[in-house]
Structures are given as structure tokens and as C-alpha cells.
N, C-alpha and C positions, 0 to 999 in steps of 0.2 A: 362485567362478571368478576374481574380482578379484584373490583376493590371492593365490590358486593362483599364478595365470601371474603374479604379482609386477609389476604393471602401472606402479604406480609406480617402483619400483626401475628397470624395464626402459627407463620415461619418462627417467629422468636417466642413466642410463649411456647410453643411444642420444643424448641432446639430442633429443628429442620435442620438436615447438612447441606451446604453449600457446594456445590463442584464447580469451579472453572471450566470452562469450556474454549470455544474458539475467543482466540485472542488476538488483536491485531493493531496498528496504528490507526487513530481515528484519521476518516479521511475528510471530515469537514474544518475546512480553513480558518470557519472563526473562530475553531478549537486551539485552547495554547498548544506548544509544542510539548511532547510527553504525553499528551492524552490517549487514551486506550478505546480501541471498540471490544467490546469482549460480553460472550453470554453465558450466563450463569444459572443454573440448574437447581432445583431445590426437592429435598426427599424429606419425607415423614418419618415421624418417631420411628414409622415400620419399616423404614427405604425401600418404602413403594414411591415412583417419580411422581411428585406434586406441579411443579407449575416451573415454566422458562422464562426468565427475563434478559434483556438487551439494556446495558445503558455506556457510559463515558463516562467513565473515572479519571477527571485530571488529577495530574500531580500533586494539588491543594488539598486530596480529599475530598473536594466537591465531583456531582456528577453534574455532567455539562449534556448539550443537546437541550432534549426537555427538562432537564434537570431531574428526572425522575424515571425510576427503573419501568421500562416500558416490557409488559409483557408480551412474550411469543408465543406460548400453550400453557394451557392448567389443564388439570385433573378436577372435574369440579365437585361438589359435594355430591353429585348424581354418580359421578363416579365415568362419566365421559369424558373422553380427551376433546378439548377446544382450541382449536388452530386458527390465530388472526392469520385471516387473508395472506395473501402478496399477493405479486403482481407473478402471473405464471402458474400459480396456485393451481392445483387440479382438485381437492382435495383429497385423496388419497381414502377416504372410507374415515375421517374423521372430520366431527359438526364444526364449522366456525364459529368464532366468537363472536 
């Protein structure tokens, strides 16, 4: 559904704002040292919340892990909130992705 509705793409041609969020030391080992866990949040022209992603930004500039911004909830064009899974998950009165 992420890359369906092209979320990224739609983030920079609209100018979506970006918010930081939780930020933290990455805890995987293969990762150099400096790399970050941290998720980032994105709003519409209207800053109504559009969609959450998780990735590892090293030091380089590069993102490390999958090397690509892995999504945690969107807002989708239906206009319902999508929550990938976890582990524990109950989900709370919102569809999975």
C-alpha cells in the first residue's frame, strides 16, 4: 500500500512536513557506529497526519538496515488509518496493512 499510493513521491511534490520523532542509537551491530533508529512522521499540505516511517540514518547519509524508509502507518487514499502489524499488536480499532 506504501508504495502503491507512492507516499513518498506524493510527500515531496505536495511539500509534506516532516516531524522527528522517537530517536535512539541503532541497535543492530552491523550498523557503523553513529547510526540512528529514529521514526518520522509526515503531514499534508493540510497537516492532517499522512503516513509513519522507521529507517537508520548513518552518519554517511545513507540509510542502513533495508536501506529504505520502512513504513509503520499511512492514512490511505480511503482515508483509513493502516497499521503494519507487530508482534503484540492487538489492533486497537485500526485495518492492518
Amino acid at each position: 500500500m506504501f508504495d502503491q499510493e507512492d507516499c513518498i513521491g506524493r510527500a515531496l511534490r505536495l511539500n509534506y512536513t516532516c516531524c522527528p520523532g522517537r530517536c535512539k542509537r541503532c541497535p543492530l551491530a552491523e550498523e557503523p557506529p553513529g547510526t540512528q533508529s529514529i521514526m518520522l512522521q509526515f503531514y499534508d499540505e493540510n497537516q492532517r497526519y499522512a503516513f509513519m516511517v522507521h529507517c537508520y540514518p548513518r552518519p554517511d547519509g545513507t540509510i542502513g538496515g533495508s536501506g529504505k524508509l520502512d513504513p509503520t502507518s499511512i492514512v490511505g487514499l480511503d482515508g483509513i488509518e493502516y497499521i503494519l502489524p507487530r508482534s503484540g499488536f492487538d489492533g486497537g480499532g485500526h485495518h492492518l496493512i
